[in-house]
N, C-alpha and C positions, 0 to 999 in steps of 0.2 A: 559583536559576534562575527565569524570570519564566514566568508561568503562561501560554502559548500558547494554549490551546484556553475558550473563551468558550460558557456555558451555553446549548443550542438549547433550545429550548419549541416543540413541536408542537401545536398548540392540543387543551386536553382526550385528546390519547393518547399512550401508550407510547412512547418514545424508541426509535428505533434503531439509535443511535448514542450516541455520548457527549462529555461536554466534560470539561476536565482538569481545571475547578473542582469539575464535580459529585463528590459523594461515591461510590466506586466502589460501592457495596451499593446505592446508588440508583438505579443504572440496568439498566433491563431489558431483554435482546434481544427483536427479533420481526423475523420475516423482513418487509423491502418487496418485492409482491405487482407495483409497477408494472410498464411492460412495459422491460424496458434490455437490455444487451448484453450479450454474456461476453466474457473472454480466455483468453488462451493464453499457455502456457511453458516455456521450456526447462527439464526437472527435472535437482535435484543433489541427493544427497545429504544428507542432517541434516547438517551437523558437530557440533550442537548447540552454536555458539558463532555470536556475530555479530560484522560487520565494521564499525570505523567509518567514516565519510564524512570527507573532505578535501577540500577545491578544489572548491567549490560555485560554480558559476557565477556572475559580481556582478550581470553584466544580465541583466533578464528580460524576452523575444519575444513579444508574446502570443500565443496557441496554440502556443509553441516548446519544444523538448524542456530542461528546465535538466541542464544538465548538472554530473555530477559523479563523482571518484574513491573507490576505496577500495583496500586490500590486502586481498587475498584466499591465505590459505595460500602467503604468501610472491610476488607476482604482482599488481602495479598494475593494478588493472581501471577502468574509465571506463565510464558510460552507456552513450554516445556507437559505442561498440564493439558494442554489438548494433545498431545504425543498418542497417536492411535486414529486422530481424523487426520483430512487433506483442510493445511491449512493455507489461506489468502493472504497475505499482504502484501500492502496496499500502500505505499509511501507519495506521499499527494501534500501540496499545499491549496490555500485557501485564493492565495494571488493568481495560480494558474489555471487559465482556460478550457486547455485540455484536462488537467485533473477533475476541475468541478463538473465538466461535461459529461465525464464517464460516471459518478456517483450516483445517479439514480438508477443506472444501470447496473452499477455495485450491490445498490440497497436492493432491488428488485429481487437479484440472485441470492442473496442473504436468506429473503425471506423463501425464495421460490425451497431452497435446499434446506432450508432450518431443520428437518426429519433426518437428513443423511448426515453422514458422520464427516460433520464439514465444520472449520470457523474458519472467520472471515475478519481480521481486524487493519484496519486506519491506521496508518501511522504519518500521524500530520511533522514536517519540516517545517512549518510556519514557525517566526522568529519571535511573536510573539503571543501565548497559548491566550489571556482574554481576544482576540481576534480573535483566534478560533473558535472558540466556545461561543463567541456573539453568531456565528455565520453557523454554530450546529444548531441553534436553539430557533434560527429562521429555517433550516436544512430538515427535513426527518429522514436522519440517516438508520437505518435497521441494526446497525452494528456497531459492534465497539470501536472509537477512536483515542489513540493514545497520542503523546504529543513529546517529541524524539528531537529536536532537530539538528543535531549534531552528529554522533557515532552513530548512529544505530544504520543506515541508509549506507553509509562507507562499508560496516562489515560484512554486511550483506554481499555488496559489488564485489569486497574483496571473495568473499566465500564461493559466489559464483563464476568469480572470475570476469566479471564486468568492468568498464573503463567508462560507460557512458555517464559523465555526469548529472543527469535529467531526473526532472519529474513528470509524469506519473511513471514511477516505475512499479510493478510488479513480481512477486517472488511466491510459487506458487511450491510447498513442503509436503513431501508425504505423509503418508501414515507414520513412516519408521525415522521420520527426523532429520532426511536428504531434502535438500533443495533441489527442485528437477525441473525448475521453470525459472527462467531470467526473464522478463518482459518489457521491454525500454518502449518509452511511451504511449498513448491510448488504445483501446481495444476495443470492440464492439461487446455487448452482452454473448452475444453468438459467439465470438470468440474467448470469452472467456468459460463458458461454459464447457465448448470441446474442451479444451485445456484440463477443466477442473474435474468432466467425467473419465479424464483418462486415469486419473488416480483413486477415484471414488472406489 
């Protein structure tokens, strides 16, 4: 599988994100201090296992939600189905620092907003989904995590019009199906929440 994610250099500091060539011992978290937004989400349960992705939209809207399917515990879900809450995602690997740093602060927010008209899904880049599922099942993650690691993360940048190729990145969608949040790597809970009540 072809290496998706392309090494960011922040000039002379700390990475707060990650690329899928760098070496994962190489990178280091630190929270970004700027000033962004939060989100919000409907919380679910650990299952401690993730779902994969199918029927990934082919075109891509700029600012438009890509849509895509998964099964979920037997039950075809689509994006496209929460269309009316402010939705999260969440594109994170398992290998990276900064990614797993911010998930309990993910999970937190999941559950804090599970009342409002929020979801909140994972979409793990990891290259191989048992990894994944081993590190959910030690993890209790409140949300659903899907497992992508190819297109789905590309159409996104493209739709937003993003070039950084990193992880954790963030994509925060409205109500009416615009992507109105580009997020390139970590955020604190504080800042994802401003972010998420700005759409709420």
């Amino acid at each position: 599988m072809y290496r998706l994610f392309l090494v960011l250099i922040l000039a002379a500091a700390v990475s707060f994100n990650c690329s899928k060539t760098t070496e994962k011992t190489d990178v280091k978290p630190q929270d970004n201090k700027q000033n962004t937004q939060q989100q919000k989400q409907d919380t679910k349960p650990a299952s401690g296992s993730s779902f994969v992705v199918k029927d990934v939209d082919k075109d891509v809207t700029k600012n438009e939600m890509v849509d895509f399917k998964w099964d979920e515990n037997g039950k075809e879900m689509k994006l496209s189905d929460y269309k009316g809450k402010v939705i999260l995602l969440n594109f994170w690997a398992t290998w990276c620092p900064p990614c797993r740093k911010e998930l309990p602060d993910l999970s937190t927010l999941s559950t804090e907003l599970k009342d409002k008209d929020f979801k909140m899904i994972g979409v793990s880049v990891d290259d191989n989904q048992e990894v994944l599922n081993n590190f959910l099942k030690s993890n209790n993650l409140s949300y659903t995590v899907v497992f992508e690691p190819n297109e789905l993360v590309a159409k996104y940048m493209t739709s937003a019009g993003q070039n950084q190729n990193v992880v954790p990145q963030t994509y925060i969608i409205d109500k009416n199906g615009k992507v109105v949040e580009a997020i390139m790597g970590s955020r604190s809970k504080a800042d994802f929440l401003s972010l998420i009540n700005k759409y709420l």
